[in-house]
C-alpha positions as CSV (number, residue, x, y, z in Angstrom):
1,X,61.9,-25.0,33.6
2,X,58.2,-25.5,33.6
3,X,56.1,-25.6,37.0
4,X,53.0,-27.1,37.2
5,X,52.9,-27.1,41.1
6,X,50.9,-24.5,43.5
7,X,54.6,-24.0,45.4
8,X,58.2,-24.2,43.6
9,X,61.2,-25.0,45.7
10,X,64.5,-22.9,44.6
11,X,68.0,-24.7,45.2
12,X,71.1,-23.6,44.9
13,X,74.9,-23.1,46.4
14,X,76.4,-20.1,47.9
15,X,79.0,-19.6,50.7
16,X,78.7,-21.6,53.3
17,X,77.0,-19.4,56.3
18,X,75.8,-16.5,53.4
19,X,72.2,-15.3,53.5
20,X,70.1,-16.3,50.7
21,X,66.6,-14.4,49.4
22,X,63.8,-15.2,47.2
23,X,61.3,-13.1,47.0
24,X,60.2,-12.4,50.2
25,X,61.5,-16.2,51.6
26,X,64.6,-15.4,53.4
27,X,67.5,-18.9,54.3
28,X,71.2,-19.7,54.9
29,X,72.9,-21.5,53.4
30,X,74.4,-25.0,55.4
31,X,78.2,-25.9,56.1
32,X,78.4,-27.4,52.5
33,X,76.8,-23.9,50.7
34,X,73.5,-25.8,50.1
35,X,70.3,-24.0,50.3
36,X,66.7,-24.2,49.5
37,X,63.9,-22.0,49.0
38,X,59.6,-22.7,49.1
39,X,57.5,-20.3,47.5
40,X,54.2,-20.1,46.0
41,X,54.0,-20.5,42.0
42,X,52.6,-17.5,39.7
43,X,48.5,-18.0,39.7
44,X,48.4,-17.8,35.5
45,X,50.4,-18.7,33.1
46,X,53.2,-17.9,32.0
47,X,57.2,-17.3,31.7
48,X,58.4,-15.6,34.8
49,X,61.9,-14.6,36.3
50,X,62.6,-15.5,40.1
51,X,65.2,-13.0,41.6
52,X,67.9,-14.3,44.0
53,X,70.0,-12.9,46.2
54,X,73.0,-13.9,48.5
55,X,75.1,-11.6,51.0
56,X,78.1,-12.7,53.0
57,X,79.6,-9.9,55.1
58,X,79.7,-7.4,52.6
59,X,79.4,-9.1,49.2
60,X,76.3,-8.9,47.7
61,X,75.2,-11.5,44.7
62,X,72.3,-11.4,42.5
63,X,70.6,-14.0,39.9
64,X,67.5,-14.5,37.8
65,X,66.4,-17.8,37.4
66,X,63.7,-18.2,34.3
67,X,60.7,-20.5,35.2
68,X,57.6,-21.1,32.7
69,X,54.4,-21.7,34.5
70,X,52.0,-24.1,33.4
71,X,48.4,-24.5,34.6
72,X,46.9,-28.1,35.4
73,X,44.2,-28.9,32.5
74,X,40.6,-29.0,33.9
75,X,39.0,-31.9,32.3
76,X,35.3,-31.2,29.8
77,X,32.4,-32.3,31.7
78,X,29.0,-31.8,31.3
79,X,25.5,-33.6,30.1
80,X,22.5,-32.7,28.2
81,X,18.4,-33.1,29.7
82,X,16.7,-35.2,27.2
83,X,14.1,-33.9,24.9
84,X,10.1,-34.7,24.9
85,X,9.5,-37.5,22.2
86,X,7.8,-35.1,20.0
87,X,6.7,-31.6,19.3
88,X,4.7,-29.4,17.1
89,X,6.6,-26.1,17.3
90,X,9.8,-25.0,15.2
91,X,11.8,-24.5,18.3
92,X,13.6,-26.3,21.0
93,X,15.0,-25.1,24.6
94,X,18.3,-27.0,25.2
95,X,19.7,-27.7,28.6
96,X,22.1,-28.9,30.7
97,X,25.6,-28.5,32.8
98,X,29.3,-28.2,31.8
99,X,32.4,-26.3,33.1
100,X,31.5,-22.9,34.4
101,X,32.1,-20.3,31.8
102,X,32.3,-22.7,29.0
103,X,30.5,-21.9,25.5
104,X,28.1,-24.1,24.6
105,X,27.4,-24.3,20.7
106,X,24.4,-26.1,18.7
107,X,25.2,-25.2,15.0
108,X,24.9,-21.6,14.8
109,X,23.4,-20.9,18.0
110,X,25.4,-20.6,21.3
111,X,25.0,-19.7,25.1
112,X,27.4,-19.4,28.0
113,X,27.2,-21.7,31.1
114,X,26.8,-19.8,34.6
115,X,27.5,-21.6,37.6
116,X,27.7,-24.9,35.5
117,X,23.9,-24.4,33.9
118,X,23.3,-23.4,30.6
119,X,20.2,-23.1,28.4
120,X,19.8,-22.5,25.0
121,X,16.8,-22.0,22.2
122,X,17.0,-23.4,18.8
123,X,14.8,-22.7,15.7
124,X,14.6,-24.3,12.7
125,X,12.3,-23.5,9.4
126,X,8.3,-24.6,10.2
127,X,8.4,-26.7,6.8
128,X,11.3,-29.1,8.1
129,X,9.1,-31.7,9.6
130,X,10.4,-35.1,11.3
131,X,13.5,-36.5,13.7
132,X,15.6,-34.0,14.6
133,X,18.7,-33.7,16.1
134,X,20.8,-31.8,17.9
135,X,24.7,-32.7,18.4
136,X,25.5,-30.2,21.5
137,X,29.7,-29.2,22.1
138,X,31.5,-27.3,25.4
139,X,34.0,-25.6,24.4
140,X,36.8,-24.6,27.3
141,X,40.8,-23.9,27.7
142,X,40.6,-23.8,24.2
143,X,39.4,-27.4,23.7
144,X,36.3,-28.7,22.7
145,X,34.5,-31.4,22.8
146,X,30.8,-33.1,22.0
147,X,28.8,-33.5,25.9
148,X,25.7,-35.3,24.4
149,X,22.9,-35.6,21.2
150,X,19.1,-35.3,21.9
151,X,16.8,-35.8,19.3
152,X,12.6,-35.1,19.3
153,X,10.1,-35.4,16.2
154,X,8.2,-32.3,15.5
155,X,5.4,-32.2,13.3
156,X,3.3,-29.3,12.6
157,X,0.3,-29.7,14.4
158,X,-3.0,-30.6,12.5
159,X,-5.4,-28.1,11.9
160,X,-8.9,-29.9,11.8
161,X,-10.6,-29.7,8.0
162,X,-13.6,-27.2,8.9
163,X,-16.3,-25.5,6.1
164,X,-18.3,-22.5,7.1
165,X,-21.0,-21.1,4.5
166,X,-21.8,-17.4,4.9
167,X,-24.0,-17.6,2.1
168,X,-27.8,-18.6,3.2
169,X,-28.3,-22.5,2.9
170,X,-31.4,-22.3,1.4
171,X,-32.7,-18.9,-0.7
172,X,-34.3,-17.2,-3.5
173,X,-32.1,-16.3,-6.8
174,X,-33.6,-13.9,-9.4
175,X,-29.8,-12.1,-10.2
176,X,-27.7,-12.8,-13.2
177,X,-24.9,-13.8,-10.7
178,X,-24.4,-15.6,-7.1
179,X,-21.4,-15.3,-5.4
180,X,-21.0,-17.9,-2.4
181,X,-18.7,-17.0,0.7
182,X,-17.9,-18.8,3.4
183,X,-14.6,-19.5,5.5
184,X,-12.5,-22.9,5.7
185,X,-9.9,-24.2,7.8
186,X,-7.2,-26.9,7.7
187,X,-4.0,-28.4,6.1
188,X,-3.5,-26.2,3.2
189,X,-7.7,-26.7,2.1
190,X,-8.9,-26.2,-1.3
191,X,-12.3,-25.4,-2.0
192,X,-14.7,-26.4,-5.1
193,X,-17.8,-24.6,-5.6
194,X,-19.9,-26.9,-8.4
195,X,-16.5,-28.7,-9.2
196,X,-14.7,-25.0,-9.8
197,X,-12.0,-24.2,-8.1
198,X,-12.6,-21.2,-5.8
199,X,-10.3,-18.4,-4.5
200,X,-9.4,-19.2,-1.1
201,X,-7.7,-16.0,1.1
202,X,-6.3,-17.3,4.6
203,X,-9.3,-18.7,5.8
204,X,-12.0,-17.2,3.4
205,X,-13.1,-18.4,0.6
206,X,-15.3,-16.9,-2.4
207,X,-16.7,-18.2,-5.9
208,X,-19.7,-17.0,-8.4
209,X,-22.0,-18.9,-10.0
210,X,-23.3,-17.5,-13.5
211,X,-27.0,-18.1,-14.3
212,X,-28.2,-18.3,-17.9
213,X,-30.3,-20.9,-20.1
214,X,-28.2,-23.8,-19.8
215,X,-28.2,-23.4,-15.8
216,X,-31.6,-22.4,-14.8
217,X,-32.9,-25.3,-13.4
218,X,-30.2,-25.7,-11.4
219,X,-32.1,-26.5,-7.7
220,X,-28.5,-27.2,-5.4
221,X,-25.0,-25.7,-4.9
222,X,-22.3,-27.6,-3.9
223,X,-19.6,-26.8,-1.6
224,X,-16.9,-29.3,-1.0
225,X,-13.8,-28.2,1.0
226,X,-11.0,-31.0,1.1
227,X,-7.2,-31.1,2.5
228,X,-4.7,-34.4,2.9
229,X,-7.0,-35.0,5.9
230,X,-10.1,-35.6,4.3
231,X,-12.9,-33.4,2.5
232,X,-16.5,-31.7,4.0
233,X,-19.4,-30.9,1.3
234,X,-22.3,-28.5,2.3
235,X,-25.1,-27.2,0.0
236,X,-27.0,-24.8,-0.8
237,X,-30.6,-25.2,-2.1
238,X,-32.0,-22.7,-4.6
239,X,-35.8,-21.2,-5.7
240,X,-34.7,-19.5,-8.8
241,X,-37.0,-16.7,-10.0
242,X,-37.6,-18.2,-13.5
243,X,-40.4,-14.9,-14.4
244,X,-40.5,-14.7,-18.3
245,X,-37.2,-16.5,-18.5
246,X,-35.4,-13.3,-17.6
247,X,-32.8,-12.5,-15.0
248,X,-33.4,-9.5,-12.5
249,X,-29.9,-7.1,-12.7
250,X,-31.7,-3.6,-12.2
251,X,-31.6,-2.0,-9.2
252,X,-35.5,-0.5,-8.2
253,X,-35.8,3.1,-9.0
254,X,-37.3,6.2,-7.4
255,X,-40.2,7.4,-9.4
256,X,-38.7,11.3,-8.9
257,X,-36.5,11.9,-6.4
258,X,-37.4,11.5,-2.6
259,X,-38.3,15.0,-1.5
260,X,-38.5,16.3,2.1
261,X,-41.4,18.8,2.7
262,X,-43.0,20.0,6.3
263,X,-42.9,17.2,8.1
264,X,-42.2,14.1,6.0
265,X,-40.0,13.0,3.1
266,X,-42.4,11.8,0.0
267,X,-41.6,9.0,-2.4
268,X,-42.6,6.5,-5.1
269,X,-40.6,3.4,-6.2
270,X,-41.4,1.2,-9.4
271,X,-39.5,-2.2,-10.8
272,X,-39.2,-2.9,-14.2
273,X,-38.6,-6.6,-13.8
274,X,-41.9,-6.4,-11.7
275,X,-40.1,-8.3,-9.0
276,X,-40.8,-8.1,-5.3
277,X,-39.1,-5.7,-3.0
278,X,-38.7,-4.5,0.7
279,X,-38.6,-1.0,1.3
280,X,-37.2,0.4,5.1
281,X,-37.8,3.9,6.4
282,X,-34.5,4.3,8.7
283,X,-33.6,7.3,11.4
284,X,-30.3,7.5,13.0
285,X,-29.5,4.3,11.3
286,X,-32.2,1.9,12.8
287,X,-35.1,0.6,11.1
288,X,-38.9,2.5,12.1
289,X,-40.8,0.5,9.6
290,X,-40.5,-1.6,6.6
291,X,-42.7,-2.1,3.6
292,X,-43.4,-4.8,0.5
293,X,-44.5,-4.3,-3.1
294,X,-44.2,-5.5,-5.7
295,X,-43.9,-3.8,-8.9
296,X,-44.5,0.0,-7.9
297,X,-45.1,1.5,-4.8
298,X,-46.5,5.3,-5.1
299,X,-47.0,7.6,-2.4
300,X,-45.1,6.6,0.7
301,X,-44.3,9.0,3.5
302,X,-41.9,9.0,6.2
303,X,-42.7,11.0,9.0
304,X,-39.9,13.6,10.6
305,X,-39.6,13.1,14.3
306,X,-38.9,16.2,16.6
307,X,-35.2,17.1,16.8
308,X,-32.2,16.9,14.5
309,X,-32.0,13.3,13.0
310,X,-30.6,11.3,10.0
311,X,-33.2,9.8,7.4
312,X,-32.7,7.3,5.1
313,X,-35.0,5.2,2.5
314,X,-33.4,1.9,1.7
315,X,-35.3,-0.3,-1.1
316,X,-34.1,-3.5,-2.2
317,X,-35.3,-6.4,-4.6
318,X,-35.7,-10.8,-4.2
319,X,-32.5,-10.2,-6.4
320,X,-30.1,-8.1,-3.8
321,X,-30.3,-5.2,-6.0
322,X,-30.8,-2.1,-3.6
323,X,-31.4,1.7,-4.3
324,X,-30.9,4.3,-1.7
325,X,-31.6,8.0,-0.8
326,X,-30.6,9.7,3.0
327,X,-30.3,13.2,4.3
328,X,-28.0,13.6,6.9
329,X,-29.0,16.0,10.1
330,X,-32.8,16.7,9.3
331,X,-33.9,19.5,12.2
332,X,-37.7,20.0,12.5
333,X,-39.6,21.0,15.2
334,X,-43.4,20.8,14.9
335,X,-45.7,24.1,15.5
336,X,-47.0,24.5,18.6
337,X,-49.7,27.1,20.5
338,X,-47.4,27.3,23.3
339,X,-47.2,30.5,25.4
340,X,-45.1,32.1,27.9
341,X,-46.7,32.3,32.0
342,X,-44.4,35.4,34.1
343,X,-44.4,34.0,37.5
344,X,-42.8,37.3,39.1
345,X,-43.4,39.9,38.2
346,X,-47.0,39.0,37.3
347,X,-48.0,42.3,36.4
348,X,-47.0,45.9,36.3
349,X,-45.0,46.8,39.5
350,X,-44.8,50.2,41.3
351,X,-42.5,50.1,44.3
352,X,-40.0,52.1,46.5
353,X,-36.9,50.9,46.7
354,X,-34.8,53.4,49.2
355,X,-30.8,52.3,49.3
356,X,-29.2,50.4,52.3
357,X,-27.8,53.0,54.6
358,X,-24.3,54.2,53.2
359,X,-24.7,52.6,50.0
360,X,-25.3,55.9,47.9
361,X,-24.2,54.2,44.8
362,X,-26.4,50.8,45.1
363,X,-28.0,48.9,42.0
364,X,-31.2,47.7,42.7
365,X,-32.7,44.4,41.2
366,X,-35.3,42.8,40.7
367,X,-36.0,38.7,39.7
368,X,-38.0,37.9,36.8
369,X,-38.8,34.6,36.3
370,X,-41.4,33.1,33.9
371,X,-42.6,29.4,32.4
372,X,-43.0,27.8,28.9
373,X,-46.0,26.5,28.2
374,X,-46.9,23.5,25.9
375,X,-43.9,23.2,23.7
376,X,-43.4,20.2,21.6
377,X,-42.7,17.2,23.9
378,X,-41.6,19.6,26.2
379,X,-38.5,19.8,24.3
380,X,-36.0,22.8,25.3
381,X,-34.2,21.9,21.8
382,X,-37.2,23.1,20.1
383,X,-36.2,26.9,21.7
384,X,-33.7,28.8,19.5
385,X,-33.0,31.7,22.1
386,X,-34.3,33.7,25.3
387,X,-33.4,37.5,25.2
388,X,-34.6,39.2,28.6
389,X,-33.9,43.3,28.3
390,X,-34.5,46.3,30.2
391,X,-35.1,48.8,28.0
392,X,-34.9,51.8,30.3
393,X,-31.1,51.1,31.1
394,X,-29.4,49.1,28.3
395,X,-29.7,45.8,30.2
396,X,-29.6,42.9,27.8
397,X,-29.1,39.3,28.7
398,X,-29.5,36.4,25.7
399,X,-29.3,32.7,26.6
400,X,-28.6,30.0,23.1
401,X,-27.8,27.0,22.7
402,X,-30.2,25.5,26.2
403,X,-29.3,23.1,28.1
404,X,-31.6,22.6,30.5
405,X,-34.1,20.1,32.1
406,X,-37.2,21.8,32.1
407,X,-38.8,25.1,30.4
408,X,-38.7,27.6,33.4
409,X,-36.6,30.4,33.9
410,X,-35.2,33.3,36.1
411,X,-32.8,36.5,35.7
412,X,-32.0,38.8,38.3
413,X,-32.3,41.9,36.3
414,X,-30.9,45.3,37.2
415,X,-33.2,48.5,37.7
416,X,-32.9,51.9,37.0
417,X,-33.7,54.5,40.2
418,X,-36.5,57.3,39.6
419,X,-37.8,55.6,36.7
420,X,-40.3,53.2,35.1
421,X,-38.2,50.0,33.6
422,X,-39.7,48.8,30.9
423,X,-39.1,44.1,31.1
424,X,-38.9,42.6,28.2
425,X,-39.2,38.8,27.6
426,X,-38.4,37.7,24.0
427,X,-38.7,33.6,23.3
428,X,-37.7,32.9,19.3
429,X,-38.3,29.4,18.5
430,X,-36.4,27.7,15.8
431,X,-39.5,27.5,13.7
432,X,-43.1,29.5,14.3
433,X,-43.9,32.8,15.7
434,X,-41.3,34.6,18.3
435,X,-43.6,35.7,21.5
436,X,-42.8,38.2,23.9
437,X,-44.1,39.6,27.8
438,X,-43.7,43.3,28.7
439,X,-44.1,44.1,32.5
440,X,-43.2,48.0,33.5
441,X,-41.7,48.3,37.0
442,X,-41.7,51.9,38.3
443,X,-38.9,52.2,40.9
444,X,-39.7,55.6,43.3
């Protein structure tokens, strides 16, 4: 029999005054053999056998009864929030309640409830614009069944018509060919660059305008950017270079190639289309000076500074047409009468030195120290290398690669006993004479 109860009673008959036992609930029967058992149903479902036993004196009985258990149905409940009105993403994040553990499915997407709350995101595809809705189900104990609809309106949201010109608004035109650049923003916006259609990239946009006879008194430029939204026009004003009816599409040359000598780099430039021209003189990429001709310019120098630098000449026409020459890591160091001053010893030494008591084996030293006079903005780059020797034991000590703050130095040089030690100071600059200083220190 089925049981749908959270206890089942067992009945039966059995010799009257027998013990009856069901499970673990224990009875007697009454003076007719009636009896009656309580005990608590099986928590799932189920079929299930109930064992019972009787006992009078010494007879034993035993029976199985078969029961099917049956669990009460729990009743689908649950609600979904309500949606804003409208939107302007591609996505939703559903809510709500519904039987704990239920599955909660939207189309393909789906989400458990904990506790009775659930939550659950639904895309859809950017282009699918308007009233949307979404029919939500619970499923649970294998039943399921619709909780609510919410609906919202999404639109993509409207990206403002804008038109940028990179090009100059207003400039000078002596080339063959102009190419206009700008960026634009909006619903899907197409640009027109004279009434042509130009290429638009993402957000950039770029067209060229061809100059020949039939177009060279054109004076504007117009650029009109338009979506479903509306359209923007911006121009361009033009002074076209209208010299002997020809069009400027040669670069300026170098009359010989720039050369570098002692201390600057020499150069001429010439135009053929006699057009007007800016020339820069560039080191370590920033401009030192600029220059204008026209036509030809002969003669030009650009002086080296002191120290390892990049050079570069950069000439360029009304047209945009540009020629250019560098050299990369230029090192010059000007000449310079500087000199070296010895500060200690100053001049020939004669002394006796006798060793420290039980020190039979001591080294004596002495410092030398000495100045650099007069170099080149007091730069220590200028300096290749500093050799200090003593050429009456071996003693050699060579310092490259300076890194220093000033130009004075000192080495504590070692001596050798009963002689005279014969100091040598040797200064090698990177370009110019090497100079030297020669003290003789007689240790008695």
């Amino acid at each position: 029999s089925e049981v749908a109860t959270p206890t089942l009673t067992v009945k039966g008959r059995a010799t009257p005054g027998a013990e009856v036992q069901v499970f673990e609930v224990k009875t007697k029967t009454d003076a007719t053999g009636a009896w009656s058992a309580v005990i608590q149903s099986p928590k799932e479902a189920g079929q299930y056998k109930v064992a019972v036993k009787a006992s009078f004196g010494s007879q034993n009985v035993a029976q199985d009864v078969s029961i099917v258990r049956v669990l009460p149905k729990v009743a689908i409940s649950g609600r979904v929030n309500p949606l804003p009105s409208s939107i302007d993403k591609p996505e939703v994040n559903l809510s709500g309640v519904c039987n704990d553990g239920a599955i909660i499915k939207v189309g393909s997407f789906s989400a458990v409830a904990r506790g009775g709350a659930w939550q659950l995101k639904v895309t859809w595809p950017a282009n699918q614009e308007g009233l949307i809705s979404f029919p939500v189900f619970c499923s649970f104990n294998n039943e399921e069944q619709q909780i609510g609809e919410v609906s919202t309106d999404y639109r993509k949201p409207i990206i403002p018509l804008v038109l940028n010109l990179a090009t100059p608004t207003s400039l000078k035109q002596s080339a063959a060919e102009l190419e206009v650049r700008g960026t634009v923003t909006g619903q899907s916006p197409k640009v027109e660059i004279n009434g042509s259609g130009a290429l638009v990239v993402g957000n950039n946009f770029s067209g060229k305008i061809r100059f020949s006879e039939q177009n060279w008194d054109l004076k504007e430029i117009v650029v009109r950017a338009y979506d479903n939204n509306g359209d923007q026009v911006k121009t361009i004003s033009l002074d076209v270079n209208k010299k002997s009816r020809m069009i400027n599409t040669k670069a300026p040359r170098w009359v010989g190639e720039p050369s570098l000598s002692t201390d600057n780099i020499r150069y001429s430039l010439s135009d053929n289309q006699g057009d007007e021209g800016v020339v820069k003189h560039l080191v370590d990429g920033e401009t030192v000076e600029e220059k204008t001709w026209q036509g030809s310019l002969a003669g030009q120098r650009l002086l080296l500074k002191s120290g390892k630098h990049d050079y570069k000449l950069e000439a360029k026409d009304l047209a945009g047409n540009s020629v250019v020459w560098q050299r990369l890591a230029v090192e010059f160091y000007p000449r310079a009468e500087w000199t070296i001053s010895m500060i200690e010893p100053r001049s020939n030494v004669t002394k006796r030195i006798p060793p420290a008591p039980g020190q039979a084996d001591w080294q004596p030293k002495t410092d030398v120290r000495f100045r650099i006079n007069s170099l080149p903005d007091d730069d220590y780059h200028y300096l290749k290398q500093i050799t200090i020797r003593n050429e009456s034991n071996g003693y050699s000590q060579v310092l490259r690669d300076l890194q220093i703050d000033d130009v004075e130095f000192s080495f504590e040089v070692p001596l050798q006993r009963q002689s005279t030690n014969t100091l040598r100071v040797v200064v090698e600059p990177k370009t110019g004479p090497i100079r030297e200083e020669v003290r003789l220190f007689t240790l008695r």
